[in-house]
Biotite code that builds the C-alpha atoms (Angstrom):
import biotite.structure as struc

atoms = struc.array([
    struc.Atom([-142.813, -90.895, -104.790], chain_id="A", res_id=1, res_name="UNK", atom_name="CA", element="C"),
    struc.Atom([-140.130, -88.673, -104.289], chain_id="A", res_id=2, res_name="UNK", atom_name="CA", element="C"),
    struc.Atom([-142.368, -85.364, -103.919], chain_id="A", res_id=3, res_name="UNK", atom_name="CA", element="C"),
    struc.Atom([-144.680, -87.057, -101.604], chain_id="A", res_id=4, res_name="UNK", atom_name="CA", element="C"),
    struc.Atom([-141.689, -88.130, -99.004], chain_id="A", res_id=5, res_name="UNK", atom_name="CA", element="C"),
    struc.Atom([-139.838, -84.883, -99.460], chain_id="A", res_id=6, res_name="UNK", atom_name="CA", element="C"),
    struc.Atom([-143.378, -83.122, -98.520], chain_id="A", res_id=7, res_name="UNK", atom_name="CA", element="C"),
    struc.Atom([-143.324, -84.942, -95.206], chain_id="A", res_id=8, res_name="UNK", atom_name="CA", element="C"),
    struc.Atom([-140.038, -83.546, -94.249], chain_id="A", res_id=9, res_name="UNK", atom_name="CA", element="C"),
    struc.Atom([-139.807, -81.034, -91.486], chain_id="A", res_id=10, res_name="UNK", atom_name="CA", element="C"),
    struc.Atom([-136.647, -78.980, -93.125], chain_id="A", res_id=11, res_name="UNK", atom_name="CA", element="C"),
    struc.Atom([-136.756, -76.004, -95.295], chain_id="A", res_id=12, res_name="UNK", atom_name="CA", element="C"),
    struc.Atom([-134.925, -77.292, -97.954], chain_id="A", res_id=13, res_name="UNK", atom_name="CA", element="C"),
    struc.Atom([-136.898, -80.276, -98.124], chain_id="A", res_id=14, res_name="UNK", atom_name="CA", element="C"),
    struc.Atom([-139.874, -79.140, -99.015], chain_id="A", res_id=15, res_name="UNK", atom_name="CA", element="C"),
    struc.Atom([-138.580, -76.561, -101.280], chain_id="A", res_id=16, res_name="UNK", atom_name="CA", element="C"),
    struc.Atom([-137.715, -79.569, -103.291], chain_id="A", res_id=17, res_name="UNK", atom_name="CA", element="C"),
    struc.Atom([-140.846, -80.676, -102.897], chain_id="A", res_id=18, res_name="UNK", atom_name="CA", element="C"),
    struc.Atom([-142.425, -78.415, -104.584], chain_id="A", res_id=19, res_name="UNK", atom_name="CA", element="C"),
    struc.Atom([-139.357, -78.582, -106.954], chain_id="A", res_id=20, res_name="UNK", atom_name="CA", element="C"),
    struc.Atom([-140.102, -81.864, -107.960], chain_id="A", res_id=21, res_name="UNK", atom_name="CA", element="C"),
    struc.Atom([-143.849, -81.531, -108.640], chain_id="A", res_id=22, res_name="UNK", atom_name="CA", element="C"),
    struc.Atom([-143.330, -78.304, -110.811], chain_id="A", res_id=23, res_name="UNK", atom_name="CA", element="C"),
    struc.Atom([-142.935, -80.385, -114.001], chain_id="A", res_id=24, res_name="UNK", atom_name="CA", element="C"),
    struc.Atom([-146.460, -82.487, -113.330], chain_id="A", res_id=25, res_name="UNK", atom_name="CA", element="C"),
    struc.Atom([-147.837, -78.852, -112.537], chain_id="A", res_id=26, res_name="UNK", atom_name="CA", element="C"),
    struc.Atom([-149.386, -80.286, -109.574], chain_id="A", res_id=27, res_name="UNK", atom_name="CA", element="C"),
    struc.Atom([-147.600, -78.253, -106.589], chain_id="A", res_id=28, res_name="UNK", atom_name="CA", element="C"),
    struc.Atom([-150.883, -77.959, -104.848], chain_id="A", res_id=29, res_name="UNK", atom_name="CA", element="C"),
    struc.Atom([-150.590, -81.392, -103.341], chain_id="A", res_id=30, res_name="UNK", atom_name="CA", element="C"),
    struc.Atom([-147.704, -80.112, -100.908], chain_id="A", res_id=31, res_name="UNK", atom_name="CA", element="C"),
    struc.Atom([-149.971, -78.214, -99.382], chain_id="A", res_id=32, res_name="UNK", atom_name="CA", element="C"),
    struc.Atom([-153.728, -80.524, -99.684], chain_id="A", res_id=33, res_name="UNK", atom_name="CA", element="C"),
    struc.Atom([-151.408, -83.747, -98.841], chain_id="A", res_id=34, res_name="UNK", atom_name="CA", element="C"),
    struc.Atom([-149.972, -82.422, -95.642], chain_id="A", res_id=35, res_name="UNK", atom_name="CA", element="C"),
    struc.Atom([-152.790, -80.249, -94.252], chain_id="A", res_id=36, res_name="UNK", atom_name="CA", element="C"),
    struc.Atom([-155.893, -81.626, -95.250], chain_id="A", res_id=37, res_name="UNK", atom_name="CA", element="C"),
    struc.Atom([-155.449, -85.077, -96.613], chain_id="A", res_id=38, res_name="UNK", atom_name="CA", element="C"),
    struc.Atom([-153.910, -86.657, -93.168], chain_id="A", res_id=39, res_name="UNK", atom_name="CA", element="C"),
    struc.Atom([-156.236, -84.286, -91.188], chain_id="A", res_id=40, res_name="UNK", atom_name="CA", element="C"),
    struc.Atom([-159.692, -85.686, -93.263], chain_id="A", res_id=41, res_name="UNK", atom_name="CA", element="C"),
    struc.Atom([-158.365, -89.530, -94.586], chain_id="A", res_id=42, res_name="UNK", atom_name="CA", element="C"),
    struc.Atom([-160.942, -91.663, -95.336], chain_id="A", res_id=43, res_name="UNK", atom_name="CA", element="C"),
    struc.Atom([-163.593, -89.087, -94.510], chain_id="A", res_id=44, res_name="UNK", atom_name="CA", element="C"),
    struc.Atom([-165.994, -87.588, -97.642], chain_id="A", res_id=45, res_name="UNK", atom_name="CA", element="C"),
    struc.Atom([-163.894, -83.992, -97.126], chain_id="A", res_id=46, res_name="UNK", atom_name="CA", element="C"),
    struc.Atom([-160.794, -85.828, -98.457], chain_id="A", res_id=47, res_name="UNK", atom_name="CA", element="C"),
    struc.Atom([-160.547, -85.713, -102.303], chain_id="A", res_id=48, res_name="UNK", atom_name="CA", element="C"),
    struc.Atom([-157.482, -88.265, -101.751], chain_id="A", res_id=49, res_name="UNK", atom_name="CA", element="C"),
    struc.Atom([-159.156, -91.353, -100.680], chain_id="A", res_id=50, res_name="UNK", atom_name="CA", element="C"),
    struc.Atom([-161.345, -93.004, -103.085], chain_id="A", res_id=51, res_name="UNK", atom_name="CA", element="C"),
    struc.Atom([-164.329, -94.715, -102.016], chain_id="A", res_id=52, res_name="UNK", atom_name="CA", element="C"),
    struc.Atom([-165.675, -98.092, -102.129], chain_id="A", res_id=53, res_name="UNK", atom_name="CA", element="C"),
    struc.Atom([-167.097, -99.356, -105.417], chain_id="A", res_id=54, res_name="UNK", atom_name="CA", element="C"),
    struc.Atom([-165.763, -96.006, -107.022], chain_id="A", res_id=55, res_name="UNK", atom_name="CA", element="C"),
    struc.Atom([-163.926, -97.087, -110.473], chain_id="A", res_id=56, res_name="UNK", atom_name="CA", element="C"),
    struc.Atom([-160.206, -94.754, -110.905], chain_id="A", res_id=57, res_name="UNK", atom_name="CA", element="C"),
    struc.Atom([-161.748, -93.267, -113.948], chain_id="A", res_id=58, res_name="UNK", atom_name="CA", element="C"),
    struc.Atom([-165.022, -91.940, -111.756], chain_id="A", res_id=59, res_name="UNK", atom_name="CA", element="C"),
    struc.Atom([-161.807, -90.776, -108.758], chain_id="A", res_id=60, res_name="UNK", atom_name="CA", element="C"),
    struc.Atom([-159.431, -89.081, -111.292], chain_id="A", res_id=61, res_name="UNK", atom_name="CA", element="C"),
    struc.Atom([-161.695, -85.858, -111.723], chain_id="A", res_id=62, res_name="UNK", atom_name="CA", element="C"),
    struc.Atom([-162.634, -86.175, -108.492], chain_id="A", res_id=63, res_name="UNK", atom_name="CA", element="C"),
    struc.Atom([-159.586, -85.711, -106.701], chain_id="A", res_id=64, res_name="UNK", atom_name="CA", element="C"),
    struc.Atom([-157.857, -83.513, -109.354], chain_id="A", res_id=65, res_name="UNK", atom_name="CA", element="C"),
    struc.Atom([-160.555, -80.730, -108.908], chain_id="A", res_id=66, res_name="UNK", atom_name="CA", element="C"),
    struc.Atom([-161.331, -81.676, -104.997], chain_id="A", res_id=67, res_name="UNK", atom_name="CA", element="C"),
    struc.Atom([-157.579, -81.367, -104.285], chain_id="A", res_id=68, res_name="UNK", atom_name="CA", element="C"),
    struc.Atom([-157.051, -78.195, -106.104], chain_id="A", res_id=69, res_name="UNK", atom_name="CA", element="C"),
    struc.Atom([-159.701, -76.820, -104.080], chain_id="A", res_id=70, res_name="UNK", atom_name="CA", element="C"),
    struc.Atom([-158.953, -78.137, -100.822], chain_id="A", res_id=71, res_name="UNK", atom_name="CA", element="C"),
    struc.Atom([-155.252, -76.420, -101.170], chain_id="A", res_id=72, res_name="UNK", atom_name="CA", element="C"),
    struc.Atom([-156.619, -73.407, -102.290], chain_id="A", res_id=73, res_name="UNK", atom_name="CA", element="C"),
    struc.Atom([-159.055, -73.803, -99.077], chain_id="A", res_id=74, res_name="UNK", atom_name="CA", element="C"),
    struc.Atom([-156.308, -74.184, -97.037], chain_id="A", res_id=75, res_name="UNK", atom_name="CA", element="C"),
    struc.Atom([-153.778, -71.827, -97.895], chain_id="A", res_id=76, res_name="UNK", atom_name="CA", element="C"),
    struc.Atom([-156.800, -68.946, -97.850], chain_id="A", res_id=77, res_name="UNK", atom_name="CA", element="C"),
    struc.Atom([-157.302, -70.126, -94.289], chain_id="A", res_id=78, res_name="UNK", atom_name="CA", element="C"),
    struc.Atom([-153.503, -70.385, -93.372], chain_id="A", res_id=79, res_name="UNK", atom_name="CA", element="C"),
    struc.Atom([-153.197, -66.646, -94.923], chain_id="A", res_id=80, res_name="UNK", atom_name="CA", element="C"),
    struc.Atom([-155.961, -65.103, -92.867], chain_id="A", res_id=81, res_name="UNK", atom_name="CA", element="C"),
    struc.Atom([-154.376, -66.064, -89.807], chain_id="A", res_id=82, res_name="UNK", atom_name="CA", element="C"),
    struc.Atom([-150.898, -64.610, -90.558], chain_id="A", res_id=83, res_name="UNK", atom_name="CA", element="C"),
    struc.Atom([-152.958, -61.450, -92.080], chain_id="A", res_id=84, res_name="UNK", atom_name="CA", element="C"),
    struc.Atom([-151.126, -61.818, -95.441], chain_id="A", res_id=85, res_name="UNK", atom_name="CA", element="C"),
    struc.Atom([-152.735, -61.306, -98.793], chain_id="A", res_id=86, res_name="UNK", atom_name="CA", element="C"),
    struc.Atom([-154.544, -64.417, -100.604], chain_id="A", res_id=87, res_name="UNK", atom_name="CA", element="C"),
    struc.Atom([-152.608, -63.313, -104.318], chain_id="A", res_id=88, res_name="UNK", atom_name="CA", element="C"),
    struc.Atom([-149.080, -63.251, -103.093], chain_id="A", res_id=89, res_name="UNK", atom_name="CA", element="C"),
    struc.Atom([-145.967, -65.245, -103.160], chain_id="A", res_id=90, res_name="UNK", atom_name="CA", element="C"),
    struc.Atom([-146.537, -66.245, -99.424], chain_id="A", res_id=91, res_name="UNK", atom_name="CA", element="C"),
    struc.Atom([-149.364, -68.882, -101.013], chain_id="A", res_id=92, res_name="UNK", atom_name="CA", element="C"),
    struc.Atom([-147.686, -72.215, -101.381], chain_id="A", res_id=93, res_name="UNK", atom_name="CA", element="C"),
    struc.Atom([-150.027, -73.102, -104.015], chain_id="A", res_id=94, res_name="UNK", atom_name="CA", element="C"),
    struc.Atom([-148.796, -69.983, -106.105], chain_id="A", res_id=95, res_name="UNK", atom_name="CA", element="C"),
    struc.Atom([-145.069, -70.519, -105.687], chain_id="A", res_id=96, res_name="UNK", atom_name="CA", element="C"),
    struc.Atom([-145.630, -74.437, -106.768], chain_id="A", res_id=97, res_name="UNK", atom_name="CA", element="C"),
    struc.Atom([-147.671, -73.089, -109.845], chain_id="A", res_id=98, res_name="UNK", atom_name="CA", element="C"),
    struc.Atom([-145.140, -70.000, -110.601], chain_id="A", res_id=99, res_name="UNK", atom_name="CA", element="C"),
    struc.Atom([-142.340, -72.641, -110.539], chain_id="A", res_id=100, res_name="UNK", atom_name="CA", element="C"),
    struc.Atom([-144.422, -74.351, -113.361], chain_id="A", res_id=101, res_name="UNK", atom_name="CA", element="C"),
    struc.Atom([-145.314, -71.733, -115.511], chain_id="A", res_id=102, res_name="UNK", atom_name="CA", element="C"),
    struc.Atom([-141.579, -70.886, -115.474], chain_id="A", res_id=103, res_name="UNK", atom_name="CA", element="C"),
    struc.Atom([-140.427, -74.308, -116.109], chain_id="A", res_id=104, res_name="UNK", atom_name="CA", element="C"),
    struc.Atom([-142.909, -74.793, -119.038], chain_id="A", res_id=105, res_name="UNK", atom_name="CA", element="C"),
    struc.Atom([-142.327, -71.007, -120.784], chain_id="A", res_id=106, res_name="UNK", atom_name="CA", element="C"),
    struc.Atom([-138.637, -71.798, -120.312], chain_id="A", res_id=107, res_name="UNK", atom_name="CA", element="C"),
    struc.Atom([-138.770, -75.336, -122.043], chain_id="A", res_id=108, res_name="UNK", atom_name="CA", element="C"),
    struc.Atom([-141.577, -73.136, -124.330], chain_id="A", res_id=109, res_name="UNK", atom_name="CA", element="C"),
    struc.Atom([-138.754, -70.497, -125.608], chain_id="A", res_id=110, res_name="UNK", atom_name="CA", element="C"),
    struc.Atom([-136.345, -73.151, -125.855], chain_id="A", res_id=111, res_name="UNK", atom_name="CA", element="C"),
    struc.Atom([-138.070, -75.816, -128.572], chain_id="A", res_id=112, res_name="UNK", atom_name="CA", element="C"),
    struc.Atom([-141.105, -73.496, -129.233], chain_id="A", res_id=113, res_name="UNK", atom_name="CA", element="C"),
    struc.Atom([-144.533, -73.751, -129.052], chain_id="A", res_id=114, res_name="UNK", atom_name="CA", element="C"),
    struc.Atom([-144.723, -77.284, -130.337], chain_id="A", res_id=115, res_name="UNK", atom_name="CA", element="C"),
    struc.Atom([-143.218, -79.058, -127.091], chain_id="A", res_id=116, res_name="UNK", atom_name="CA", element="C"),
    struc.Atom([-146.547, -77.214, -124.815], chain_id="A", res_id=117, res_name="UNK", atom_name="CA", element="C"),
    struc.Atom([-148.627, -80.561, -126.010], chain_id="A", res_id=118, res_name="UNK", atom_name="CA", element="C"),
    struc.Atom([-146.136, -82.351, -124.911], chain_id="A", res_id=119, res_name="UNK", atom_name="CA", element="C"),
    struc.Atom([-145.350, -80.478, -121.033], chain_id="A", res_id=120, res_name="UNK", atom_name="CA", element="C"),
    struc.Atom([-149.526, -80.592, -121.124], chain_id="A", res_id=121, res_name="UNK", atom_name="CA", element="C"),
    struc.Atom([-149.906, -84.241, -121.913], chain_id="A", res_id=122, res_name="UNK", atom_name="CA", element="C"),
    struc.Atom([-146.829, -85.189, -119.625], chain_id="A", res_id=123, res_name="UNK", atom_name="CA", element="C"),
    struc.Atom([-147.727, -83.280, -116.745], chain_id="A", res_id=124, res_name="UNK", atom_name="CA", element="C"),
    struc.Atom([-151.606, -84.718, -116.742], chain_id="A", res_id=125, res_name="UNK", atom_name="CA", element="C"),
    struc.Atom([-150.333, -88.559, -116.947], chain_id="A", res_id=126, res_name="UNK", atom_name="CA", element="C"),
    struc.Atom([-147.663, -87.848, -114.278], chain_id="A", res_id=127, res_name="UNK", atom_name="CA", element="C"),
    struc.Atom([-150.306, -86.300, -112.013], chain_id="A", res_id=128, res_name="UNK", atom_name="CA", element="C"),
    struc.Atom([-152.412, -89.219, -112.902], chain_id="A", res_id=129, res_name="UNK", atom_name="CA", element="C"),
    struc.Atom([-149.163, -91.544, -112.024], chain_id="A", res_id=130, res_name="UNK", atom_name="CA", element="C"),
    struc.Atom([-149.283, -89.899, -108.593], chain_id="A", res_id=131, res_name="UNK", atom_name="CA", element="C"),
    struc.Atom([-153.795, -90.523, -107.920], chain_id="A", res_id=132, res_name="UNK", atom_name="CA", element="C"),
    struc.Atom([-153.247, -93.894, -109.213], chain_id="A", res_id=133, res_name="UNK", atom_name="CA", element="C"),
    struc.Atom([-151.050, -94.821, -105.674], chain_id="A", res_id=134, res_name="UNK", atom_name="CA", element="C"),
    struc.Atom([-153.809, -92.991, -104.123], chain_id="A", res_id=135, res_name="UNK", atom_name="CA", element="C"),
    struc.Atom([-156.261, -94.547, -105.359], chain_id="A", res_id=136, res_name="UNK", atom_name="CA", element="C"),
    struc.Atom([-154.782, -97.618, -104.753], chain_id="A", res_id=137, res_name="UNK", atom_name="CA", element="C"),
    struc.Atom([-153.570, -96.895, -100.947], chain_id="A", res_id=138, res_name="UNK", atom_name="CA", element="C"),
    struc.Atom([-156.717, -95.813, -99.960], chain_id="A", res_id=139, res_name="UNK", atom_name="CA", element="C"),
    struc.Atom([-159.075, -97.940, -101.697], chain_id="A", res_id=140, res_name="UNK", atom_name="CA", element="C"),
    struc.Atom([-161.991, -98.501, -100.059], chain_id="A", res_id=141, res_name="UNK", atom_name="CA", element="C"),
    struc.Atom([-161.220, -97.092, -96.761], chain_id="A", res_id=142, res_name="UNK", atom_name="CA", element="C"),
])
């Protein structure tokens, strides 16, 4: 997907749009589990991104939706320690992704009221799911 190649990217810009273009899935924080932890850990039982052998996509779904939220979250804390900067700012890549969303869905929100939120909600959860299901698939088994 588009996210996942712009994520790779070495540029600025690039992975801005990264970001960007996982703001309406509200799933930002795989920029930052993806790149840092998922290539370091593939195919090892620290990587919420690889599903196991035997393991059905319904039993990997919650798996790697919570893991990978917590791996980023892992990640960035470790990544802000070293550069001395607070956890709760807008130097966490996980919060910018996530602050993009909220924006995106209370903008869409004001716009055709409160009845489109199921809607961003339901969207944003198959998309996501859209995204593990290449996962899944890619690292079936490994």
């Amino acid at each position: 997907n588009t996210a996942h190649e712009l994520g790779h990217k070495k540029g600025k810009s690039e992975r801005w749009l990264a970001k960007i273009t996982l703001a309406p899935v509200a799933y930002g924080h795989f920029f930052v589990e993806h790149n840092k932890g998922h290539h370091k850990n593939v195919a090892t039982p620290e990587d919420p991104a690889s599903s196991r052998m035997g393991e059905s996509f319904w039993a990997f779904l919650p798996r790697t939706m919570i893991g990978s939220v917590k791996s980023a979250w892992g990640i960035e804390k470790q990544r802000l320690e070293r550069c001395q900067q607070p956890l709760w700012s807008l130097k966490n890549e996980n919060l910018q992704s996530w602050l993009m969303t909220v924006v995106l869905f209370g903008a869409l929100t004001v716009w055709f009221g409160w009845v489109v939120l199921p809607f961003l909600l339901l969207q944003a959860f198959y998309g996501a799911s859209l995204l593990e299901v290449i996962n899944y698939i890619e690292h079936y088994g490994i």
